[in-house]
Backbone as a printed PyTorch tensor [residue, N CA C, xyz], in Angstrom:
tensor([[[ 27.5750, -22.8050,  87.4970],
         [ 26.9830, -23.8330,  86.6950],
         [ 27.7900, -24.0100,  85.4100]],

        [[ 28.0870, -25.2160,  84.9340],
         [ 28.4280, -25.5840,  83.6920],
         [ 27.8570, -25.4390,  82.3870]],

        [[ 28.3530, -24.9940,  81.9030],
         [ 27.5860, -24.8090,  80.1000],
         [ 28.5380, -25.4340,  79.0990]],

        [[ 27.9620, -26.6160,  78.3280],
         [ 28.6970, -27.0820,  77.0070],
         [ 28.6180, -25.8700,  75.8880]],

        [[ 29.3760, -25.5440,  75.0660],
         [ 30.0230, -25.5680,  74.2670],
         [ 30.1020, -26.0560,  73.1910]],

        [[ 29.9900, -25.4130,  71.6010],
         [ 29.9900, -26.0510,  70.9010],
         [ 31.8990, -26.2460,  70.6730]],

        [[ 32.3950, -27.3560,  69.9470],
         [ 33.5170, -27.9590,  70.1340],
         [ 33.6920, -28.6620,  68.5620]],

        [[ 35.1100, -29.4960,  69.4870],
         [ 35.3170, -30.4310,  68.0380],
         [ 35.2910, -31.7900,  68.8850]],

        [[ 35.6950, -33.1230,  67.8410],
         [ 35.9740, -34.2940,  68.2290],
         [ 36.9210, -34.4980,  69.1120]],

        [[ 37.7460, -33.5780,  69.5420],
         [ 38.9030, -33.6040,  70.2480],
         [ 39.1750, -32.7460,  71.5630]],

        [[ 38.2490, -31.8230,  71.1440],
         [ 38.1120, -31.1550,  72.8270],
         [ 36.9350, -30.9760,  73.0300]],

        [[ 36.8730, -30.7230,  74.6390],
         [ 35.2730, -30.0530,  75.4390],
         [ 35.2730, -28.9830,  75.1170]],

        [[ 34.8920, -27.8290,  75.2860],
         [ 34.9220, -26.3890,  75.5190],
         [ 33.8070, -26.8570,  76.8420]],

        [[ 33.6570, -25.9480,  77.2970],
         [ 32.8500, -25.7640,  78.7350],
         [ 33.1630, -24.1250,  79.4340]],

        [[ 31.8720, -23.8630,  79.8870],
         [ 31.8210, -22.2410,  80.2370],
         [ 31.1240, -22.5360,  81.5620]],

        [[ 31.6180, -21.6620,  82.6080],
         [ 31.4160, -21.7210,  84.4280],
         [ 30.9630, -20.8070,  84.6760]],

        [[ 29.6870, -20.0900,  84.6390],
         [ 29.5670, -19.0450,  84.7500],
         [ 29.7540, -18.6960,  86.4960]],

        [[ 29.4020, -19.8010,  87.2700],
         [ 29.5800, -19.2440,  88.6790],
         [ 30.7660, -18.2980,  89.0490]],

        [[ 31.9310, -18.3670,  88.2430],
         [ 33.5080, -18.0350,  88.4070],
         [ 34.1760, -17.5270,  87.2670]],

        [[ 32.9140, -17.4190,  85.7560],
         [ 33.5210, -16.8600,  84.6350],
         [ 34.7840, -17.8040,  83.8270]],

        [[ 34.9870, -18.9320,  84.1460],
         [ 35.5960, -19.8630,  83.9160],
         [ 35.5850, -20.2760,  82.0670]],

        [[ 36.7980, -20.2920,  81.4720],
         [ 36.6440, -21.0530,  79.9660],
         [ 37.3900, -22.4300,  80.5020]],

        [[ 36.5500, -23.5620,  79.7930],
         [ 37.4850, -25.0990,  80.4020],
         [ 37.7110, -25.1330,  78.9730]],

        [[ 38.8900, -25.9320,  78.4620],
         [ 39.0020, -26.0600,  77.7130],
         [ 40.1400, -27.7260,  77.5990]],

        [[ 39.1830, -28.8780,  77.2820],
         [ 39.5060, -30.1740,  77.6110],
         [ 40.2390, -30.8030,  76.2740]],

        [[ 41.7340, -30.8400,  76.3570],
         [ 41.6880, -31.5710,  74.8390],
         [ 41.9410, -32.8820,  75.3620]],

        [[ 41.6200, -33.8140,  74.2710],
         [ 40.9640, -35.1890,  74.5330],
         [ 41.1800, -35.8880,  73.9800]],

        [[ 42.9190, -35.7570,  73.1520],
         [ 43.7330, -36.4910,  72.0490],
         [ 44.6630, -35.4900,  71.8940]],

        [[ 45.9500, -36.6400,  71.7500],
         [ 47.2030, -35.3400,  71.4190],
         [ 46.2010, -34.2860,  69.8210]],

        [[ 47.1270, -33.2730,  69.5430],
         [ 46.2260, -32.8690,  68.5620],
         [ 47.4650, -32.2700,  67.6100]],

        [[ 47.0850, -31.9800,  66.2050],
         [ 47.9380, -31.7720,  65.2400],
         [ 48.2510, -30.4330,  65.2100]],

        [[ 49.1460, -29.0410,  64.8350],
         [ 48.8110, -28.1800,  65.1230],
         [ 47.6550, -27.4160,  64.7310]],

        [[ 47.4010, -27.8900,  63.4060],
         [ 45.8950, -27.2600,  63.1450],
         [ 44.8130, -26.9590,  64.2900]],

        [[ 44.4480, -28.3730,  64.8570],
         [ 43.7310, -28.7790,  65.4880],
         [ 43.9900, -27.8070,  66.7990]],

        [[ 45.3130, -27.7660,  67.1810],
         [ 45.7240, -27.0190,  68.3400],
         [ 45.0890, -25.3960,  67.9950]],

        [[ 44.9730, -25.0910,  67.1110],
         [ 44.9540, -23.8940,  66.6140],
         [ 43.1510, -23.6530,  66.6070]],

        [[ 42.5420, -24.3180,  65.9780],
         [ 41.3860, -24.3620,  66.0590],
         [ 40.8610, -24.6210,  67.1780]],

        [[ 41.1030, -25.2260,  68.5270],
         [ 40.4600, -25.6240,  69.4220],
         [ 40.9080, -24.0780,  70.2090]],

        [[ 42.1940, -23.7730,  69.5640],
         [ 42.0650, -21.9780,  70.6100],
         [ 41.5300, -21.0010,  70.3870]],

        [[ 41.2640, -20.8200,  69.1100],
         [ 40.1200, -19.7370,  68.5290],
         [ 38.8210, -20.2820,  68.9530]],

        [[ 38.5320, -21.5560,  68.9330],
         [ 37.1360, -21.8100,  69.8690],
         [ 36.8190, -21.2550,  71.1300]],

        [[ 38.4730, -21.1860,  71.7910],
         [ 38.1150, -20.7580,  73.1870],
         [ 38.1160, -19.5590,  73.2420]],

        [[ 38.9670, -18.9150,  72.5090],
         [ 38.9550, -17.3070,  72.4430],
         [ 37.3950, -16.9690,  72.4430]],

        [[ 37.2020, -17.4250,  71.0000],
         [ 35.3040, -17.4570,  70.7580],
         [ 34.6050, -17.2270,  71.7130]],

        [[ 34.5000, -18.1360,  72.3180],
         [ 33.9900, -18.3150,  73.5820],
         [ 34.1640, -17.2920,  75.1360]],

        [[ 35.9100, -16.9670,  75.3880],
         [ 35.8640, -16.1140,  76.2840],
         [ 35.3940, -14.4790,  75.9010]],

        [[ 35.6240, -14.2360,  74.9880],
         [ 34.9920, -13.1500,  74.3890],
         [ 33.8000, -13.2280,  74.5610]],

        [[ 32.9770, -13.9070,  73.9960],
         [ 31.1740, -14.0390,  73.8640],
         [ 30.7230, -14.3120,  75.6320]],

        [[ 31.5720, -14.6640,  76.4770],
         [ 31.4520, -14.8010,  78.3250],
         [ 31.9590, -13.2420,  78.3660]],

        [[ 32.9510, -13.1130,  78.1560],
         [ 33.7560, -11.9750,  79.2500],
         [ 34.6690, -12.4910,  80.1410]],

        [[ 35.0960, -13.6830,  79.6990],
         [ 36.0430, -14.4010,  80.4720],
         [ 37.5520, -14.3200,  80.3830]],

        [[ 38.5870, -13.7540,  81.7410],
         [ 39.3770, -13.8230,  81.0160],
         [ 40.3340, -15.0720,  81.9610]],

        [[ 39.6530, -15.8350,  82.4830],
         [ 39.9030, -17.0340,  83.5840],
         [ 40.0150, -18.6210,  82.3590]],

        [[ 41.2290, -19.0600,  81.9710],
         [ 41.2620, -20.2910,  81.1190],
         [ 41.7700, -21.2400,  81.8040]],

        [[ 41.2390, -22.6330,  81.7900],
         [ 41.5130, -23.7060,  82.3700],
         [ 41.6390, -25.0160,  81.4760]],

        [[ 42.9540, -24.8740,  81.0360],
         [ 43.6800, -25.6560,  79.6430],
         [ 43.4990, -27.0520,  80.1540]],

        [[ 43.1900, -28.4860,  79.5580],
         [ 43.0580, -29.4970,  80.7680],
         [ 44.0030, -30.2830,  79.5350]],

        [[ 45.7640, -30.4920,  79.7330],
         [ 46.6480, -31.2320,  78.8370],
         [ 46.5910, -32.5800,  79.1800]],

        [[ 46.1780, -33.0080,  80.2450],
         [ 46.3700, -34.4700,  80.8590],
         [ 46.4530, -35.1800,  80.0340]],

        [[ 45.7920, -35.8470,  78.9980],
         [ 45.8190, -36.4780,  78.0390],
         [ 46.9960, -36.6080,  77.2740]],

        [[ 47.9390, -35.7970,  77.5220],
         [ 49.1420, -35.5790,  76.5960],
         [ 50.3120, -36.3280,  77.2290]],

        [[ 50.8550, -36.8200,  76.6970],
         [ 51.9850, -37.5740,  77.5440],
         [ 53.6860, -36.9810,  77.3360]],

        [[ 53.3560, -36.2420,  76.0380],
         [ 54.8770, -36.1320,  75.7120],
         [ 55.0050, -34.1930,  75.9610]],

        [[ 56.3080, -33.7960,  76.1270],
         [ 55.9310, -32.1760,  76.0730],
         [ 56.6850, -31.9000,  74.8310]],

        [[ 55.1590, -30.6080,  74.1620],
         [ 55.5250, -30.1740,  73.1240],
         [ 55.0930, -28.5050,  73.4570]],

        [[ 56.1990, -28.2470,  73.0710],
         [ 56.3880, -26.4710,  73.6320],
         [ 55.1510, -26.3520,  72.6580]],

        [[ 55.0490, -26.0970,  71.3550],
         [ 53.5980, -25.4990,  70.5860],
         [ 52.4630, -25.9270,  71.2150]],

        [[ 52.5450, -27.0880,  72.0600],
         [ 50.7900, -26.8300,  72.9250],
         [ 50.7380, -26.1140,  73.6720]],

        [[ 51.4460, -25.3630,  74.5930],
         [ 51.5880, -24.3780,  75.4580],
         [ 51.7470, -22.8850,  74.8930]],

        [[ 52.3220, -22.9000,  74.0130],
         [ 52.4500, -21.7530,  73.3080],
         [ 51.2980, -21.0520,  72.2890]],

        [[ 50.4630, -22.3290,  71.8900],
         [ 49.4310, -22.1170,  70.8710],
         [ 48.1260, -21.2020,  71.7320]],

        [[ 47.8450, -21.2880,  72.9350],
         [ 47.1910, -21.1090,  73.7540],
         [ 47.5980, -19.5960,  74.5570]],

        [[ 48.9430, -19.1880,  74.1100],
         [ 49.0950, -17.8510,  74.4990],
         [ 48.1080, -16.7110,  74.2130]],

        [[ 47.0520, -15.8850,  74.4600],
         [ 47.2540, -15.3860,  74.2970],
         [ 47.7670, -14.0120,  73.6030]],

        [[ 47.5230, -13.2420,  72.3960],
         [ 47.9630, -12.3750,  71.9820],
         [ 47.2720, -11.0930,  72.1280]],

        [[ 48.6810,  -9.8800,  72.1610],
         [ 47.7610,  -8.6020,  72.8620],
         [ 46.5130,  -8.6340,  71.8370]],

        [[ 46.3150,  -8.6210,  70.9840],
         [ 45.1270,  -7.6730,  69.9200],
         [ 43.8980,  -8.6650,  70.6300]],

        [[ 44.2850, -10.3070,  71.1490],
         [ 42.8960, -11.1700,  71.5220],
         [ 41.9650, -10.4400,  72.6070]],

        [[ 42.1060,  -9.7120,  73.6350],
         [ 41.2700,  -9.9210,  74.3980],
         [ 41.8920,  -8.3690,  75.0100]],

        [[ 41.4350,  -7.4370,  73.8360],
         [ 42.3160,  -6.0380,  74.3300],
         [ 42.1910,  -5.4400,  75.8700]],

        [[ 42.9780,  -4.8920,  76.4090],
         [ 42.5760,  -3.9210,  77.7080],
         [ 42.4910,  -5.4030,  79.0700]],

        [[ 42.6250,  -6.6250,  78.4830],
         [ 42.3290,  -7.2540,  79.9680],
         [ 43.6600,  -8.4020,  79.7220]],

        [[ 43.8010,  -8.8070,  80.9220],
         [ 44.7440, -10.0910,  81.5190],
         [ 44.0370, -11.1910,  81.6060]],

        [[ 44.3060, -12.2840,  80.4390],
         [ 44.1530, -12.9030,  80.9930],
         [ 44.9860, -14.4460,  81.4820]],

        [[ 43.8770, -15.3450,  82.4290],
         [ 44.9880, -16.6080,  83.7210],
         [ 45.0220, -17.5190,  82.7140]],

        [[ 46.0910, -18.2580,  82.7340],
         [ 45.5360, -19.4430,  82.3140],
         [ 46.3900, -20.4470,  83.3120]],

        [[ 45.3380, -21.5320,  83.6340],
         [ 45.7630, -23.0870,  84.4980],
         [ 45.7980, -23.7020,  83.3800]],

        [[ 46.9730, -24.4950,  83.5810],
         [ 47.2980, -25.5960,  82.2330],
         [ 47.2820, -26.4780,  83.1340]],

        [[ 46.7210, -27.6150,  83.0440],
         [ 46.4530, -28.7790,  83.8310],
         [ 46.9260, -29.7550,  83.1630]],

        [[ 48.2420, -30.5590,  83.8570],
         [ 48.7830, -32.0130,  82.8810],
         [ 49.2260, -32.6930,  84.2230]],

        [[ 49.8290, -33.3610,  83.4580],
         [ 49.6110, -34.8960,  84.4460],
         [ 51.1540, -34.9410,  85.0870]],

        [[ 51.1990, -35.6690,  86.2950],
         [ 52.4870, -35.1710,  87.3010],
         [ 53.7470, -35.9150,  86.0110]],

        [[ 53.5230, -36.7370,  85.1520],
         [ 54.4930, -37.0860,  84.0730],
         [ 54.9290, -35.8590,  82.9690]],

        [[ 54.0650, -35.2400,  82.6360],
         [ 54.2040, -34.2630,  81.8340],
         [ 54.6940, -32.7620,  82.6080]],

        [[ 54.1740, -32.7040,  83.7580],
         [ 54.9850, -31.8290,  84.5300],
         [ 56.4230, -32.0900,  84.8820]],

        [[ 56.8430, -32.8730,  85.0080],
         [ 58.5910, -33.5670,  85.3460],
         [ 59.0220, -33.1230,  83.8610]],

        [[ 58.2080, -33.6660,  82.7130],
         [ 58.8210, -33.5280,  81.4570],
         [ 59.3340, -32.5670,  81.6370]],

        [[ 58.1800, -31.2880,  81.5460],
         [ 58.4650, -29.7540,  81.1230],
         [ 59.2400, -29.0280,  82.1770]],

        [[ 59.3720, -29.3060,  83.3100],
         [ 60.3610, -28.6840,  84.3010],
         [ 61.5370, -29.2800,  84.0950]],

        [[ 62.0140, -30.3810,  83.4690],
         [ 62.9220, -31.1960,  82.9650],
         [ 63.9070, -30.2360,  81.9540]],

        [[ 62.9350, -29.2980,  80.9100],
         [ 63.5700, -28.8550,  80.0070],
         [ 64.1620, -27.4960,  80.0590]],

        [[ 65.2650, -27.2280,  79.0680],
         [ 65.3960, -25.5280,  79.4180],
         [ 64.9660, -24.8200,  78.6220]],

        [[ 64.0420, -25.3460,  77.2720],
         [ 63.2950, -24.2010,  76.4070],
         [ 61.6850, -24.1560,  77.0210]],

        [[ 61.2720, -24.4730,  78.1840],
         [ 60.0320, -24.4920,  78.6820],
         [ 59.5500, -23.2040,  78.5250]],

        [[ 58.4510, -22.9600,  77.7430],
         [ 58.1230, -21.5270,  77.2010],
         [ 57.1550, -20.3930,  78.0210]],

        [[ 57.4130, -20.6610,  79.5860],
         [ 56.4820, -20.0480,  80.8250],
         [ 57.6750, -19.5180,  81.7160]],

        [[ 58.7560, -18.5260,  80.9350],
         [ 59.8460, -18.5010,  82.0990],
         [ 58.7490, -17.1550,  82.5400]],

        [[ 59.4940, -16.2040,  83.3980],
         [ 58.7760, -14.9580,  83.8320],
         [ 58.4310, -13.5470,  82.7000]],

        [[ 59.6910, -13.3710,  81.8550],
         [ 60.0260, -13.0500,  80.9540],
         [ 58.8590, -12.3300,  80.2240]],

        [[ 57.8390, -13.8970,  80.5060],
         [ 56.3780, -13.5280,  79.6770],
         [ 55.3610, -12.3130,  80.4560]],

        [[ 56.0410, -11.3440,  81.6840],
         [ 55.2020, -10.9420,  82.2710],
         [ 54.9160,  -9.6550,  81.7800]],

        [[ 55.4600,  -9.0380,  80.5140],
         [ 54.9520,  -8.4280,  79.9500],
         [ 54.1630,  -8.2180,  78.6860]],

        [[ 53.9160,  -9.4380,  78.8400],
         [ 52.5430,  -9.9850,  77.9780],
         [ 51.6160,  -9.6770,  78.5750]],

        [[ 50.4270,  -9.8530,  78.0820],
         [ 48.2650,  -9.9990,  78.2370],
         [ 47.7270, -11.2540,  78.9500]],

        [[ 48.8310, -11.8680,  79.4110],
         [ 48.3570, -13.2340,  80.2680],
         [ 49.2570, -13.4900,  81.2550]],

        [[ 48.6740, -14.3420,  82.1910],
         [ 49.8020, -14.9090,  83.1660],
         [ 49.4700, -16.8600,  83.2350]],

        [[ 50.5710, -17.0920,  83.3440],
         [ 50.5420, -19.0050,  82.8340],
         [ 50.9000, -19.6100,  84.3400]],

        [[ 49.9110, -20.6790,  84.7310],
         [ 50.5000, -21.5770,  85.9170],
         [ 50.3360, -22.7740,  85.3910]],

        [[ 51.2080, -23.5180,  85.8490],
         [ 51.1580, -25.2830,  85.4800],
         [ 50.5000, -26.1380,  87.0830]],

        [[ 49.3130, -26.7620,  86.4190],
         [ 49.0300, -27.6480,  88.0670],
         [ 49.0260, -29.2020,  87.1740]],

        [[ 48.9010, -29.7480,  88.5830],
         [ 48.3660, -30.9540,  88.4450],
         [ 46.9340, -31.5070,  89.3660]],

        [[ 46.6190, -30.8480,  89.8760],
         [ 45.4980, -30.6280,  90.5730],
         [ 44.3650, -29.5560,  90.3650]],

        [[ 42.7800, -30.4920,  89.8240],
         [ 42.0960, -29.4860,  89.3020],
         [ 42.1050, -28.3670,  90.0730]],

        [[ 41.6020, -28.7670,  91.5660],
         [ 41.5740, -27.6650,  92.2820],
         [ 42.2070, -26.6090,  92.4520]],

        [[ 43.5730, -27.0470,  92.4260],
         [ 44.5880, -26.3060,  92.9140],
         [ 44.3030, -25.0620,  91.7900]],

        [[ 44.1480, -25.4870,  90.4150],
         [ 43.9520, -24.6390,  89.0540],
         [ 42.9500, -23.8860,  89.4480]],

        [[ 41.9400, -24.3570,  89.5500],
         [ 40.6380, -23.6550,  89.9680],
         [ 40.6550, -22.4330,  91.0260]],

        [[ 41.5560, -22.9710,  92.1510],
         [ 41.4660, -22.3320,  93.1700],
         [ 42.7850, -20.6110,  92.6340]],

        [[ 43.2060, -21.6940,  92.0390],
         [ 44.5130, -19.9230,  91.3610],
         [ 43.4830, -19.0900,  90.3020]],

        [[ 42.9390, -19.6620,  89.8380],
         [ 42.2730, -18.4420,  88.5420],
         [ 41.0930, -17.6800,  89.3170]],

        [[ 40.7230, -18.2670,  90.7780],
         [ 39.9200, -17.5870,  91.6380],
         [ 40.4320, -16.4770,  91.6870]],

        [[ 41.8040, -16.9260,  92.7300],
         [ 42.4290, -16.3040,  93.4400],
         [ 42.7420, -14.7420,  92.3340]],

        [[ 42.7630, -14.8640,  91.2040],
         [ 43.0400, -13.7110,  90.2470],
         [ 41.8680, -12.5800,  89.7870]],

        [[ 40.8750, -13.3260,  90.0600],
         [ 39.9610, -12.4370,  90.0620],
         [ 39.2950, -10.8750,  90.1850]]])
């Protein structure tokens, strides 16, 4: 089941408890502030769930900017002792962008970090990977 979230003007937050799910919808490019604040919301949030399943929804974004992907990392001290997924969900334009580039900030590199990063373009497909991690 779905649960709103308290939020800003610019994103959803949304909590799944069927699957432990954080959604996290931004809903206007956003400034970095804004980027920054809408991730401590979600942190907020997966902490207060126990969630460590994130489902970033970029679609809205048209251009690629490495700090939206990066703002959303992740850091060891956030969510000590656990891993967590994140599905970044953007649009098959913004995916060409970012596979386009060579500073794309999801090489493997990151696998000794506190998270692991997939790029979809299909909710499901997102949905169905942060299952699959469970």
């Amino acid at each position: 089941m779905y649960h709103a979230l308290p939020a800003r003007d610019f994103l959803d937050l949304t909590y799944r408890d069927d699957v432990c799910f954080i959604i996290n919808r931004i809903l206007r490019p956003l400034a970095p502030t804004e980027a920054q604040e809408a991730y401590a919301l979600m942190l907020d949030a997966a902490n207060q769930h126990g969630c460590q399943h994130w489902l970033i929804d970029l679609r809205r974004h048209s251009t690629y900017q490495p700090e939206m992907l990066t703002t959303f990392f992740p850091q060891p001290g956030d969510q000590p002792g656990k891993l967590t997924y994140l599905a970044y969900l953007v649009s098959p334009m913004l995916l060409a962008d970012i596979e386009g580039q060579d500073d794309t900030p999801l090489p493997a590199h990151y696998d000794n970090l506190p998270f692991r990063v997939q790029l979809f373009v299909d909710e499901l497909a997102a949905q169905q990977w942060l299952t699959s991690n469970t």
